[in-house]
C-alpha positions in Angstrom: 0.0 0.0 0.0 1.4 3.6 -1.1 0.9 6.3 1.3 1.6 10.4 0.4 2.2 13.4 2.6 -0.7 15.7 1.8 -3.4 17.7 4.1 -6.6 17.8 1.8 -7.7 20.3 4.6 -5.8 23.3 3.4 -6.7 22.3 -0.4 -8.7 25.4 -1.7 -11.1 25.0 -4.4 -10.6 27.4 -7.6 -13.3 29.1 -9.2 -13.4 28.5 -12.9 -12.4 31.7 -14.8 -15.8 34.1 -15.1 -17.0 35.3 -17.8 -15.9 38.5 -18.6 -13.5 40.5 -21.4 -9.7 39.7 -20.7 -6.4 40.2 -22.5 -4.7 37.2 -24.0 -1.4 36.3 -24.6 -1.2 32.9 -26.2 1.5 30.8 -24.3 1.8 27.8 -26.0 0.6 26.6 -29.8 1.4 23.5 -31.3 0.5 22.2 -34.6 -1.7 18.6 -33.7 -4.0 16.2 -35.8 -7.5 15.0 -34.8 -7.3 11.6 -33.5 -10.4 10.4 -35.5 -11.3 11.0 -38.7 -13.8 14.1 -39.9 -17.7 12.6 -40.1 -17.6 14.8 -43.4 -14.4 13.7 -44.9 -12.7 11.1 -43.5 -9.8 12.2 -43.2 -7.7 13.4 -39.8 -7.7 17.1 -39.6 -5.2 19.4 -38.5 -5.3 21.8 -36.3 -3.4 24.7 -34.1 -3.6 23.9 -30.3 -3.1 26.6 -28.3 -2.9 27.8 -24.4 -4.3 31.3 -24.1 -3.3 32.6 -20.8 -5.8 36.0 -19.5 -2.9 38.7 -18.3 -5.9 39.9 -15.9 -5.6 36.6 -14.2 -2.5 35.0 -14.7 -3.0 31.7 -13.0 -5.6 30.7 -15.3 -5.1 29.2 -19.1 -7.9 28.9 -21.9 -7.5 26.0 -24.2 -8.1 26.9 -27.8 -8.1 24.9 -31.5 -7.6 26.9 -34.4 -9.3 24.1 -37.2 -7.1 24.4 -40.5 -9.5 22.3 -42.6 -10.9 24.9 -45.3 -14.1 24.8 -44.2 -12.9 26.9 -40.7 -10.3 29.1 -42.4 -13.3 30.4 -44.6 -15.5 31.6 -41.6 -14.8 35.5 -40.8 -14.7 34.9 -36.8 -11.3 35.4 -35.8 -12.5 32.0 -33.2 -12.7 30.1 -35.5 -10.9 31.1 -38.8 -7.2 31.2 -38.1 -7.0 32.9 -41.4 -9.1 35.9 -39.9 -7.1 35.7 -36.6 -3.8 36.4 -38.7 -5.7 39.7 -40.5 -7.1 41.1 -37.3 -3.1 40.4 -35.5 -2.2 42.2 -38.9 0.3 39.7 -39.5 1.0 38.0 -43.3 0.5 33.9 -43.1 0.8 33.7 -47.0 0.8 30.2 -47.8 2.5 28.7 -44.9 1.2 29.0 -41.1 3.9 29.3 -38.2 2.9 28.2 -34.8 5.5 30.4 -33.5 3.3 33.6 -35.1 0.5 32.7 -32.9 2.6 33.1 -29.7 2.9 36.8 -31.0 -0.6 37.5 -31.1 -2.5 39.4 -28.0 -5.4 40.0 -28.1 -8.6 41.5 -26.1 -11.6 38.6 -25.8 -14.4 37.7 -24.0 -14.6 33.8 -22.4 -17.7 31.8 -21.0 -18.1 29.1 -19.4 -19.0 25.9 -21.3 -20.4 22.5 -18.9 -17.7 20.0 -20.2 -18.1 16.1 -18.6 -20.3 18.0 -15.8 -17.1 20.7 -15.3 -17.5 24.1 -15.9 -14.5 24.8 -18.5 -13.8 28.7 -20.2 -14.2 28.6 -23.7 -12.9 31.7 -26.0 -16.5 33.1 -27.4 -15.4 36.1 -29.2 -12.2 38.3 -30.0 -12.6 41.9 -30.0 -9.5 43.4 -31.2 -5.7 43.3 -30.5 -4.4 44.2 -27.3 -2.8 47.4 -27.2 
């Protein structure tokens, strides 16, 4: 039997992130591919990955996909079409996408909570402009 040092009596519970307008620096991106193929086309999408962390409150961090599949990048939302996220950063992708741009980009957006496997997770909901 495996015992570990730890009083669950001074544990504090943290409050998910509220919904509100923050400023985001994204952290981490990494280029990833779905795990199981797309209902519409079979095939394994890719997509950017990316950690958003709120400067407003540091010690949280937003989880983010950027889809690549054309579908996404032809959408005008900023959320969804990373195409539109490099216009609005005012940054050139041309025909290749660099996950080191994204940890460039800052941005001012607004989060809400989204029930996920009965836990209340933030989800980006809209981007309002770059951060000044």
């Amino acid at each position: 039997m495996a015992e570990f040092d730890i009083d669950l009596n001074e544990v504090k519970y943290k409050p998910p992130l509220p919904n509100a307008g923050y400023t985001f620096v994204i952290v981490k991106a990494e280029l990833q591919q779905a795990k199981e193929p797309n209902k519409r086309t079979g095939q394994r999408e890719w997509f950017v990955h990316c950690e958003l962390r709120p400067l407003e409150e540091p010690s949280y961090v937003v989880f983010h996909n950027w889809s690549l599949v054309a579908a996404a990048l032809e959408v005008e939302d900023p959320v969804v079409s990373a195409k539109r996220l490099y216009e609005m950063m005012g940054a050139h992708a041309g025909s290749r996408i660099n996950t080191e741009d994204f940890l460039s980009f800052r941005f001012v957006g607004h989060t809400k909570l989204e029930s996920y496997n009965g836990r209340l997770n933030p989800k980006l909901e809209k981007i309002i402009k770059p951060a000044e």
